[in-house]
C-alpha angles and dihedrals in degrees: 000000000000092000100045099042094073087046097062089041093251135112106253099243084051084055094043098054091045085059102046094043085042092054100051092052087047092055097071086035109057131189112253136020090260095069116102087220125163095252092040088056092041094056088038084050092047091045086057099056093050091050090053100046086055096049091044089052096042078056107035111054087192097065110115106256098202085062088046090049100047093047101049090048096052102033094050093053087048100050092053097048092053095039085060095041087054088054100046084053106045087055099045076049084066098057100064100178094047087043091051094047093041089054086043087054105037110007093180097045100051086039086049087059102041091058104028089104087050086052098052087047102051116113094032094092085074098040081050085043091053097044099053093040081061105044074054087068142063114318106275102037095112086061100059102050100056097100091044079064096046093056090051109047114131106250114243116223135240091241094068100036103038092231136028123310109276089225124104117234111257110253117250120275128245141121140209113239121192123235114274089024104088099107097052083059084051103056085043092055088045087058099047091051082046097054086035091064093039089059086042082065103045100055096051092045 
C-alpha cells in the first residue's frame, strides 16, 4: 500500500480506505454480467415481474388496467435506467486508478454512481416479494394485488426522468361493505396483513 499510494498522488490511509469502501460497493455490483451479485439478481427479479404482469393482463381481461398501466410504465423505465447504471459502473469498475482517485477526489459522487442502480431499484424487493406471495395463494390472487402495487410503486424523480413521472396516481382505496358483512371484510383485511408480512419477510431474507 505504502509504495502505490504516492504513486497515485494519494496518502496511503486515504488509499486504503478508497479501497476498503470501494470493495464493499463492488461487491453487490460486480464486474461483469456474469456475477450473481445482489443488484444483478434485484433488476433480474424486477424484470420478471414486469414480464409477468404483462403476460397476466394479455390473459386476464379483468386486471385493472390503470395498475397495469402504471406498473409497466414505471417499471419499464426502471428497469432501463438500472440496467444502464449497472452497466456504467460495472465498467468504471474496470478502470481501477481512475475509480480510487475519483473516489479520493469526490467520494459522493463516485458513491452516487456505484449505487445509483441499487437506488432505482430500491423498493422493488417488496413489490417482487407481493407478487410471488400471491401467486402462492388461491388463482386469482395476482389479480387482485395489482393495485395494492401500484400503489405502491416507488416514485421516480425528476431528477432521473427529466419531467414528472408518466403514471397516474392509484385511486384511494376503499371499499362498501353491506350491512351484517363486516366481519367477512375483517377476516379479508387479516389475510391480506397476513400475506403482506409474509412478503415483508421475504424480501429482507
Amino acid at each position: 500500500m505504502a509504495p502505490i499510494a504516492p504513486r497515485l498522488g494519494l496518502a496511503a490511509d486515504t488509499l486504503a480506505r478508497a479501497l476498503e469502501e470501494c470493495a464493499t460497493l463492488l461487491a453487490r455490483i460486480g464486474a461483469s454480467g456474469d456475477a450473481p451479485t445482489q443488484t444483478a439478481r434485484d433488476l433480474a427479479a424486477a424484470e420478471r415481474l414486469i414480464a409477468e404482469v404483462k403476460a397476466l393482463a394479455a390473459e386476464d381481461h379483468r386486471a385493472d388496467p390503470d395498475a397495469v398501466h402504471a406498473i409497466l410504465v414505471n417499471g419499464e423505465l426502471t428497469a432501463a435506467l438500472a440496467r444502464d447504471a449497472l452497466a456504467r459502473a460495472r465498467a468504471e469498475a474496470m478502470r481501477p486508478q481512475a475509480l480510487l482517485l475519483g473516489w479520493a477526489e469526490n467520494e459522493a459522487a463516485t458513491r452516487a454512481r456505484l449505487t445509483r442502480a441499487e437506488w432505482l431499484l430500491d423498493g422493488w424487493a417488496y413489490l417482487v416479494s407481493l407478487w410471488d406471495t400471491a401467486a402462492e395463494q388461491a388463482p386469482g390472487r395476482q389479480r387482485h394485488v395489482l393495485p395494492e402495487l401500484h400503489g405502491l410503486l416507488p416514485p421516480l424523480p425528476r431528477e432521473v426522468t427529466g419531467a414528472a413521472c408518466p403514471v397516474t396516481a392509484p385511486p384511494v382505496p376503499g371499499r362498501k361493505v353491506a350491512r351484517g358483512q363486516e366481519w367477512q371484510a375483517g377476516i379479508a383485511d387479516a389475510d391480506q396483513v397476513a400475506r403482506n408480512e409474509r412478503a415483508l419477510a421475504r424480501s429482507v431474507a
